[in-house]
C-alpha positions as CSV (number, residue, x, y, z in Angstrom):
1,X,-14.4,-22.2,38.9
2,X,-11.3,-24.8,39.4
3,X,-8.3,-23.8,41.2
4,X,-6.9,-26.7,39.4
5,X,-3.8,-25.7,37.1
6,X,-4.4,-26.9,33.3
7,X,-1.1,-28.6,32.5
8,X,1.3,-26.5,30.3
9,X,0.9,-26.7,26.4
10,X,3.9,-26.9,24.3
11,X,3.9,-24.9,21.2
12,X,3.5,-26.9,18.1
13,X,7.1,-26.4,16.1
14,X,5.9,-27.2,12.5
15,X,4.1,-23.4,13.1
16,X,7.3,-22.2,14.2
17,X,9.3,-22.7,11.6
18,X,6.4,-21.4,9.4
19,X,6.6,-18.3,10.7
20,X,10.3,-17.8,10.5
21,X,10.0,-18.8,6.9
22,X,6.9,-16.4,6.3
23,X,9.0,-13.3,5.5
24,X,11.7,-15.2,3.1
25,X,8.9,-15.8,1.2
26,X,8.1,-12.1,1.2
27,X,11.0,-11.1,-0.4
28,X,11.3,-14.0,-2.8
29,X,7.7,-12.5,-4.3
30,X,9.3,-9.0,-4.3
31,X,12.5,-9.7,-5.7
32,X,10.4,-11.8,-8.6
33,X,8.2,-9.0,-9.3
34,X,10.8,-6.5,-9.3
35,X,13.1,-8.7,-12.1
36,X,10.1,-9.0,-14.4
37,X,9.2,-4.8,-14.3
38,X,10.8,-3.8,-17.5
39,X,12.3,-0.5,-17.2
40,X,10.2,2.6,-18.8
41,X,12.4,5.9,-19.4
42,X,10.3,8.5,-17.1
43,X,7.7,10.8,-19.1
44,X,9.1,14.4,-19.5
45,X,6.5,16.7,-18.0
46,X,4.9,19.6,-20.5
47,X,6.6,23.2,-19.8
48,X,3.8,24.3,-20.8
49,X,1.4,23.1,-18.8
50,X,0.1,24.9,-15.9
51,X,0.6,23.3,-12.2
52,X,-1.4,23.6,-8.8
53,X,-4.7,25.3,-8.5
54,X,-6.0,27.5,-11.6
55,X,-10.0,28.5,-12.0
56,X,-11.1,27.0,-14.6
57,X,-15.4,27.5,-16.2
58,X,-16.3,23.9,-14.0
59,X,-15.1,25.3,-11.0
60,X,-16.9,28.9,-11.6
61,X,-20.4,27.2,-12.1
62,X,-19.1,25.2,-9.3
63,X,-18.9,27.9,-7.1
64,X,-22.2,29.8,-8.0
65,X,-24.1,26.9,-7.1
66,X,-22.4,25.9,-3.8
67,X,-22.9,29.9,-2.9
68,X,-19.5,30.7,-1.9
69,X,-18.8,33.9,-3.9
């Protein structure tokens, strides 16, 4: 191999300033996309209707066949 130093390479400054103006973009697209959501009223949830974990007939035959009960 050369012992030979390569001469230093200056950075290029066009990619610089790319990369400094990478994340303004960012937000431009976000801010965009957030003004054009239309606002929906949130969906009351049912009372009624059961939450978490509840046997059901599916998960019965379920069971039988994977043999756990």
């Amino acid at each position: 191999m050369d012992d030979k130093e390569q001469p230093a390479v200056l950075p290029d400054p066009a990619r610089r300033s790319f990369l400094k103006a990478a994340p303004l973009g960012a937000l431009v697209v976000a801010g965009a996309a957030t003004a054009a959501a239309p606002e929906v009223a949130p969906v009351a949830a049912d009372p009624a209707e059961k939450r978490g974990y509840h046997e059901t007939e599916h998960i019965r035959r379920y069971y039988q066949t994977a043999a756990y009960w």
